[in-house]
N, C-alpha and C positions, 0 to 999 in steps of 0.2 A: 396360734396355739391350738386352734382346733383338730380333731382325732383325726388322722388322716390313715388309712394303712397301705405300705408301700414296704420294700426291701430294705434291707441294712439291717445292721447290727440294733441301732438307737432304737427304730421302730419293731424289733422282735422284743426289743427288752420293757418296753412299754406296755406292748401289745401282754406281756406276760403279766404285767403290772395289773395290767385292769382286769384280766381273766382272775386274776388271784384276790384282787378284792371285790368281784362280783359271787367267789364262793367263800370267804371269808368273814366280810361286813356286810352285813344287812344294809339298805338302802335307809333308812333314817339314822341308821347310827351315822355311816359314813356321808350324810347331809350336816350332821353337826360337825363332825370333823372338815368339812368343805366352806361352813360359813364361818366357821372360824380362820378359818386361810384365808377366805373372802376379805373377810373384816381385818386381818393384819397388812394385804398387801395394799386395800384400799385407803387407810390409813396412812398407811406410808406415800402412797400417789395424793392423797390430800396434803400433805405438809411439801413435799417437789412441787405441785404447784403453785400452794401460797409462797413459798421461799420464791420460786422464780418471778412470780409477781413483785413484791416487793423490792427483789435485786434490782429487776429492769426499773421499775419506777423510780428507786432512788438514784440509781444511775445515771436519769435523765432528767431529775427535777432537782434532785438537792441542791442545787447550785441556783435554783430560778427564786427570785424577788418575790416578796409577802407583801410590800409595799406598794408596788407599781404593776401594771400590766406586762406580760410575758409575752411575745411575741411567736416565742418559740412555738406555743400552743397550736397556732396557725400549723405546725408543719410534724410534729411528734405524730399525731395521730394518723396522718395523711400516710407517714412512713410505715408505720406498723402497719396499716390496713395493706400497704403493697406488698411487707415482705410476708404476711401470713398470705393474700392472694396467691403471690407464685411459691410456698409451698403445698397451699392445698393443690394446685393445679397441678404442679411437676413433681411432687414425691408422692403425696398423698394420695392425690389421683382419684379420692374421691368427696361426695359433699358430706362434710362432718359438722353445718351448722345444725340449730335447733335440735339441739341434742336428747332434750327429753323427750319432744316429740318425736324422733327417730328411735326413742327407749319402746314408746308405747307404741307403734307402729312396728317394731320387733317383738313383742310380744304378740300382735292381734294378725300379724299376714305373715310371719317372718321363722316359727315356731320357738322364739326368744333368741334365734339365733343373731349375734351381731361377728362383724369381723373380727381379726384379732391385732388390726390395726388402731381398733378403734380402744385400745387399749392406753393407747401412749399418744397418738398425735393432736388430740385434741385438747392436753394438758399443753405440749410446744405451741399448738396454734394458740389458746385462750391466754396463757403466760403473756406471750408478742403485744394479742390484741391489748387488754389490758396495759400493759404495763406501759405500752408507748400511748396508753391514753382513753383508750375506747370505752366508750359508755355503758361498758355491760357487766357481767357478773360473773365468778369461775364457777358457783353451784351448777349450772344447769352440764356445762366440760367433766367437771367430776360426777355427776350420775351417769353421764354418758360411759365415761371412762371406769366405772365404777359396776355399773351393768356390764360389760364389755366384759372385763374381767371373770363375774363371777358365770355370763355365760362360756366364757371361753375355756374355764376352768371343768364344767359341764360336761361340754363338747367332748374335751381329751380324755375322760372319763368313761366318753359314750350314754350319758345319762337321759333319760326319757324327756320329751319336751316338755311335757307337767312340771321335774325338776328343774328342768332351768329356767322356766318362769320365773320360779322362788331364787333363783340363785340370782338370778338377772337383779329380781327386788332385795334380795342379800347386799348384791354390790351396790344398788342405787343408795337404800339406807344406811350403807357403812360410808357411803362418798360423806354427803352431808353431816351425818353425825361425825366425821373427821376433820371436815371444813369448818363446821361451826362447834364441835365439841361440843353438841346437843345428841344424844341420842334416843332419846323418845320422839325429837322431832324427825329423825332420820326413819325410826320405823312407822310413823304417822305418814310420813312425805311416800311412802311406797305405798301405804293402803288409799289413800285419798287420791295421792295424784295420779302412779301407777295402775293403783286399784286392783293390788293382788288382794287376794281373800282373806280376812283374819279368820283362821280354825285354830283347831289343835294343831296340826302338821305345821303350819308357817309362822307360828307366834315366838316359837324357840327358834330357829335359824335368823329369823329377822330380825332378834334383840341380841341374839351374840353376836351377829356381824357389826351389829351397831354400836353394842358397847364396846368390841373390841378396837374398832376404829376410835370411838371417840378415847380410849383408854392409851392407844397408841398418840391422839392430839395433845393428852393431858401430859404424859411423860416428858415427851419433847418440848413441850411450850411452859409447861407447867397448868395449875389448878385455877387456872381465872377463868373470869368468863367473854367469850368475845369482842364488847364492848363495855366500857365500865361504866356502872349506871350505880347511884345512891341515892336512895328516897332519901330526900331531904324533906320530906312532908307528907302526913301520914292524907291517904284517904280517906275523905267521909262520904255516910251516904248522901248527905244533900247534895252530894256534886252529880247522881247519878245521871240525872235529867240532861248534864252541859256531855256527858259521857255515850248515852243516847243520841242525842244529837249528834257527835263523833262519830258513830258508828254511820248513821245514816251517812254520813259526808263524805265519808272511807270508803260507802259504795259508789258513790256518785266519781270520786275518782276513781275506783278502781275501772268502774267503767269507762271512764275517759279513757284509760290507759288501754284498755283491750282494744278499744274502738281504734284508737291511734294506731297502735302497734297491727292491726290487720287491714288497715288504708295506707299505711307507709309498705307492709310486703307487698300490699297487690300494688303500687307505685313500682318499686324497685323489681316485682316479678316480671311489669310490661317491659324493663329498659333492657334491651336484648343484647345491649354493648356490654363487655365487663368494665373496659376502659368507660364507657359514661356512669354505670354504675360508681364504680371508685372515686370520678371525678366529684361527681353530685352527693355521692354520702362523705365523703370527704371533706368536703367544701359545708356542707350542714354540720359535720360533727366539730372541726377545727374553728368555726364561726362561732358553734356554741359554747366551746370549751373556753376560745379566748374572750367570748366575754362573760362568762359565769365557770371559771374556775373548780369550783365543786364538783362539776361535770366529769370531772377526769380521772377513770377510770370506776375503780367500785363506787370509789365515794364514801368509806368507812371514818376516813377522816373526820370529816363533816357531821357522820351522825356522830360520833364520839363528843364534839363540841357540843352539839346542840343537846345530848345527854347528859353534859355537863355544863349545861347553862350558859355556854360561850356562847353570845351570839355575832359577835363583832369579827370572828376568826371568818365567818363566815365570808366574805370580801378581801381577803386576802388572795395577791397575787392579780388583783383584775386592776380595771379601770376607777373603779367605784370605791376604792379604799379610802377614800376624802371623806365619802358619806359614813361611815362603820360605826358613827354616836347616831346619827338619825333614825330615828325608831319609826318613822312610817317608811324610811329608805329598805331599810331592812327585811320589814312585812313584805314590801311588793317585788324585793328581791329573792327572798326564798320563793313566795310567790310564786315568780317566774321560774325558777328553777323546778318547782313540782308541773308545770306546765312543759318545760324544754325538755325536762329527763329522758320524757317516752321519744321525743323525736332522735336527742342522740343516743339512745339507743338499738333504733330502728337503724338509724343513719351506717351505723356501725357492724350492725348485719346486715344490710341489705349491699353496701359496698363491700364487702367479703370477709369482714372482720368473724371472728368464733366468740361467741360468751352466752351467757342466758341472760334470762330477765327476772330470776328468781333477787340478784343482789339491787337492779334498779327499781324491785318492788317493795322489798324494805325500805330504799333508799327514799321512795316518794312518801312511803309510807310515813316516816320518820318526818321528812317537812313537812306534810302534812299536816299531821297533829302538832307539829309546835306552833307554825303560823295560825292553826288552828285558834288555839289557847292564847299567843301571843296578841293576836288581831282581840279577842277577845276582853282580856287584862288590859287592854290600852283603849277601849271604848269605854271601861270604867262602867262598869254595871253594878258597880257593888260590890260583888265578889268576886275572889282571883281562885281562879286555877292553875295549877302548876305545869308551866313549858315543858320543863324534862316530862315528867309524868302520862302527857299528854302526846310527846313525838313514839315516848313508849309503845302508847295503844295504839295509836295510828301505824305503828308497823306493822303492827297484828292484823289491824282492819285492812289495811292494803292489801297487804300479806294473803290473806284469808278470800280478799273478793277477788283480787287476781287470780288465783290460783282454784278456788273452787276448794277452800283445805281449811277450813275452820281449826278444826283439833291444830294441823300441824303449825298452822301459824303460831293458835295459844302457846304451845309448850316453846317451839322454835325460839318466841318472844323472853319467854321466861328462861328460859337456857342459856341463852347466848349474852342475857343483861341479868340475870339473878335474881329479878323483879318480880318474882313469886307472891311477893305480899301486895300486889297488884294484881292476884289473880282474876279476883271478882270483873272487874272493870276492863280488864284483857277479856274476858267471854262476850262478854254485853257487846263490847264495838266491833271483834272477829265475828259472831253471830249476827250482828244488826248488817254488818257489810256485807258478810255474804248473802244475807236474805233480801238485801235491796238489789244486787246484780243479778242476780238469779231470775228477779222479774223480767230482766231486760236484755240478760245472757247465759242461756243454758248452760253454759260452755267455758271451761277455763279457758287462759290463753294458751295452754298447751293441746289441750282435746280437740278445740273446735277445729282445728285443722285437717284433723282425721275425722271427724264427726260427720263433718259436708261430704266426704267420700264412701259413711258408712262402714269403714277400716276400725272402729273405736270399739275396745273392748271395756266391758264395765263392768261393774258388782250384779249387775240384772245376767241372773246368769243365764234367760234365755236370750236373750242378744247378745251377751258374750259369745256364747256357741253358735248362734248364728253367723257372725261376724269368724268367727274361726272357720266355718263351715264354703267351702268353693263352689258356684254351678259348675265349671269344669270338672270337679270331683263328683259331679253326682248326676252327670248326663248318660243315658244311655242310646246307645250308637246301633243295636240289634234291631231295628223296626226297618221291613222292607220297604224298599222305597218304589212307589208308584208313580207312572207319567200322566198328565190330564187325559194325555189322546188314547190311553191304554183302552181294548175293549172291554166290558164284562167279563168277558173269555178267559182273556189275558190278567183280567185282576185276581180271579178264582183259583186259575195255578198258582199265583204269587202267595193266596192263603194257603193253597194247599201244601208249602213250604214252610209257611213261618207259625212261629207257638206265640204271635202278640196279636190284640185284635183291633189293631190304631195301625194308620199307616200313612205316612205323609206322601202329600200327591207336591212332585218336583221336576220342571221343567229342566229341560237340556241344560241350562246354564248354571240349575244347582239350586232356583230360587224357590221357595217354598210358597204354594198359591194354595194350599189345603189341606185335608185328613180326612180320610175314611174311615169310620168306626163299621167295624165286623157289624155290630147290630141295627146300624142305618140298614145297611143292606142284605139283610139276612133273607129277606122275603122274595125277594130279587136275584138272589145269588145262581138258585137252582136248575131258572128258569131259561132255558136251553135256547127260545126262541127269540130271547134278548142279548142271546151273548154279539152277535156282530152287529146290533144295532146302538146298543146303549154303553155308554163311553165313560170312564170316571171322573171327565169334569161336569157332566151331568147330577153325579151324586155324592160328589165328595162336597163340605163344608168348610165353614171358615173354623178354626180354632176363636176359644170363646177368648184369647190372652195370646201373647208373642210373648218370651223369655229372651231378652237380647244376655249375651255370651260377656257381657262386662256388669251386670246387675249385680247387684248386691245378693246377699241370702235373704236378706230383711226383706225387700221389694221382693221377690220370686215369693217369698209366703205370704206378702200381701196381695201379687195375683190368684195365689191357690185361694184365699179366703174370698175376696170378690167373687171368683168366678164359678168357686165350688168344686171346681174340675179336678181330676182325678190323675190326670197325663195333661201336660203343657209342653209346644214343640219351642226347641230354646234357635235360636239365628243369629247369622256373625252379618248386620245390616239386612239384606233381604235372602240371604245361603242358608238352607238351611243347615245343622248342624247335629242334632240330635233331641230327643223328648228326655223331661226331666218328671219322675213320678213320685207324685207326696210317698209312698212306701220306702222307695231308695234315700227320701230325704230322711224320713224319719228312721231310719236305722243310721245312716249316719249321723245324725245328731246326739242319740243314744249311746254312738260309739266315741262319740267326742267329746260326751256329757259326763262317760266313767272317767276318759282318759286324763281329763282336766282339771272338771269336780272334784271326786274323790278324795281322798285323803287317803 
């Protein structure tokens, strides 16, 4: 869908389209007019994926046994991961996993631009994976698809890249708020995760794309909430303490999970086969699924039970359905299931499966906090806490250290279960997880991936613009170039040509071995009876820094600060390639700092 201009009829009449609303509608009116589109068609791509999920899944299970072990298990998920591998490979044709990460990587190198493929096929792939079993989540496929949309909407527009930032963050919080029929968590999940700006300018686009998504979930589905949750027991404060404690615990897993999920990618990034990839995450995901059932697919099933004090549904369809009255059986089988999640998770993208980890971070979060409470209530300490209650906040706390997203967890939590009168004790465990991760992971699991490469845009708006900012875009190529064996002579005409007073001294082959500064050699220059004695590897110096040609903008300003220097020569290995000047950066920054900043 992006603007392309070419011949025909459809492209004059278009072309005519956007001339006429660039002198017609002002550029804020016609952004609410645009997130309001955003927000209807995202909406509608949230409900086609949930329907297609559910289709395929029921399609493929409603006939399989609550009572006994399922064999099938072994081989559902094995299928789906194939036939989404050879669509992404032969239609798709490109990589559409880790979708939010590829959100915020289009925003920070990309100028919000995403394809307009990336519209539609990451709902067909994430449906597949899912539904034939995979351990993942459709949030993270609908932000993708959700951004995708509202930049491609943008693009056909011809709208500045400042605007499709916001529009990109338009679609991502109207995905969510349409998937889970939350919409404050939808605009939350685009400041924290995304980490577009909250001003004036972004606060109205970002909330009607979002209510109108979520208002397109409610019509369709009707007015409930995600998952049905009823306080059957009121909070008090003396429970705060066992709530506390929760939170800490929430970080302690959430960091598990991070830690897992970036040792199973670098696992599956060494295995250079696709075929051993599929075999080996296939074989992990089918292993785990048939023996811990829950495993399969979102997993909303499951928290629904345990939100409703089911705990015995929980071993349905496995091995273990003999055990489903033994109360320590139980403990160390959710247990193990908050331990398995992250691997078949991993298993499932890493063998070519599509999904995020936004639904198996509720999903851990949710066992969590019941076995939490349950282990708890059965050591008999005196006082009982409530299961439901407790798997509540533990999605928050997940939620929250996983993700780096305090706010959007809270609300997310309350939105999608109603459990508002739980707000107190939702902050305490989202706040206490996140501030236990943090000590020990700067980085969500979506950031740090782009963080390590220094690609990561963030709320710090002078690293933002940094990170927006190219050495390619801001090298200068006019500085004449000098040979070491040059004489005096021969160097004197080269100034008498050029208007810079830096000059790199470069061998036959291109490699950079030094720099003359005009004022080294000023006292020397005139002097008639050195011109065919004295030579410019004589008096040329070392540069006080090398700028290699793949740095970051962040490292290049941390050479300029070390070294003080005023010109730094940038090199592709030992080539040289051109000098980059604090002056040239600082206007570009300035010009990047209106274009983005502003409002």
């Amino acid at each position: 869908m992006a603007y392309k201009e070419h011949n025909g009829p459809l492209s004059n009449w278009w072309l005519s389209l956007v001339m006429w609303r660039e002198r017609h509608i002002k550029e804020k009116n016609f952004l609410i007019i645009l997130a309001l589109i955003v927000g209807l068609v995202c909406g509608f791509a949230a409900l086609i994926l949930k329907w297609l999920i559910h289709v395929i899944s029921d399609l493929l299970t409603s006939h399989l046994s609550t009572t006994s072990a399922n064999w099938t298990y072994l081989a559902l998920p094995v299928i789906g991961i194939i036939i989404v591998t050879l669509f992404v490979r032969y239609i798709v044709k490109d990589n559409i996993s880790h979708g939010v990460t590829r959100v915020l990587y289009a925003i920070s190198q990309r100028k919000s631009r995403l394809k307009a493929h990336n519209m539609y096929t990451s709902i067909v792939a994430s449906s597949i994976t899912i539904g034939f079993g995979g351990s993942v989540g459709a949030e993270g496929p609908i932000v993708y698809t959700g951004a995708a949309i509202g930049s491609n909407i943008g693009q056909a527009f011809r709208l500045s890249p400042r605007i499709l930032m916001l529009l990109v963050g338009c679609g991502a919080a109207a995905g969510i708020a349409g998937i889970f029929r939350a919409p404050i968590a939808g605009m939350l999940f685009t400041l924290e995760v995304l980490m577009i700006d909250l001003t004036g300018a972004t606060v109205m686009p970002l909330l009607i794309s979002s209510i109108t998504a979520a208002t397109v979930a409610y019509v369709a589905e009707g007015y409930s909430a995600e998952f049905f949750f009823t306080q059957s027991e009121e909070f008090f404060t003396a429970k705060i303490p066992y709530v506390i404690l929760l939170g800490i615990f929430c970080g302690f897993v959430s960091l598990y999970f991070t830690r897992v999920i970036g040792l199973m990618e670098g696992l599956f990034r060494s295995m250079k086969s696709r075929t051993v990839k599929i075999c080996a995450g296939g074989a992990i995901l089918a292993t785990l699924i048939f023996l811990f059932p829950p495993l399969y697919g979102e997993g909303y099933t499951s928290i629904n039970h345990l939100l409703d004090g089911d705990t015995s549904s929980i071993v349905d369809g496995s091995f273990f359905y003999v055990d489903r009255d033994n109360v320590w059986f139980i403990a160390i089988y959710i247990g193990m299931i908050v331990l398995t999640k992250v691997f078949a998770t991993s298993a499932t993208n890493g063998a070519g499966g599509v999904g995020g980890t936004f639904a198996p971070s509720l999903y851990v979060g949710a066992m969590a906090g019941f076995v939490f409470a349950y282990v708890f209530n059965n050591l008999d300490f005196g006082i009982e806490i409530s299961n439901k209650n407790f798997a509540l906040m533990g999605m928050a706390g997940v939620m929250s250290g996983v993700m780096h997203a305090p706010l959007m967890a809270i609300f997310l939590t309350a939105e999608m279960t109603g459990g508002y009168n739980l707000f107190l004790p939702l902050l305490i465990v989202s706040t206490l997880s996140y501030g236990t991760i943090r000590i020990f992971e700067p980085y969500s699991i979506y950031t740090m991936r782009l963080a390590k490469r220094g690609e990561l845009l963030t709320h710090q708006k002078d690293k933002a613009v940094l990170t927006l900012l190219k050495v390619d875009n801001v090298i200068e190529t006019d500085c004449k170039q000098v040979n070491p064996d040059m004489s005096l002579k021969e160097m004197v005409d080269v100034i008498a040509t050029s208007h810079r007073n830096i000059f790199p001294a470069v061998d036959l082959e291109g490699n950079l071995k030094g720099v003359v500064l005009l004022d080294d050699i000023r006292n020397i220059m005139f002097r008639s009876d050195l011109y065919r004695t004295m030579h410019v590897h004589k008096f040329m110096s070392m540069p006080p820094a090398r700028i290699d040609i793949h740095d970051s903008m962040d490292e290049v300003m941390k050479k300029f600060d070390q070294t003080n220097a005023w010109n730094l020569p940038v090199v592709d290995g030992d080539k040289y390639v051109g000098f980059v000047s604090k002056s040239k950066i600082f206007n570009s920054y300035r010009r990047v700092l209106r274009h983005y900043i502003d409002d």
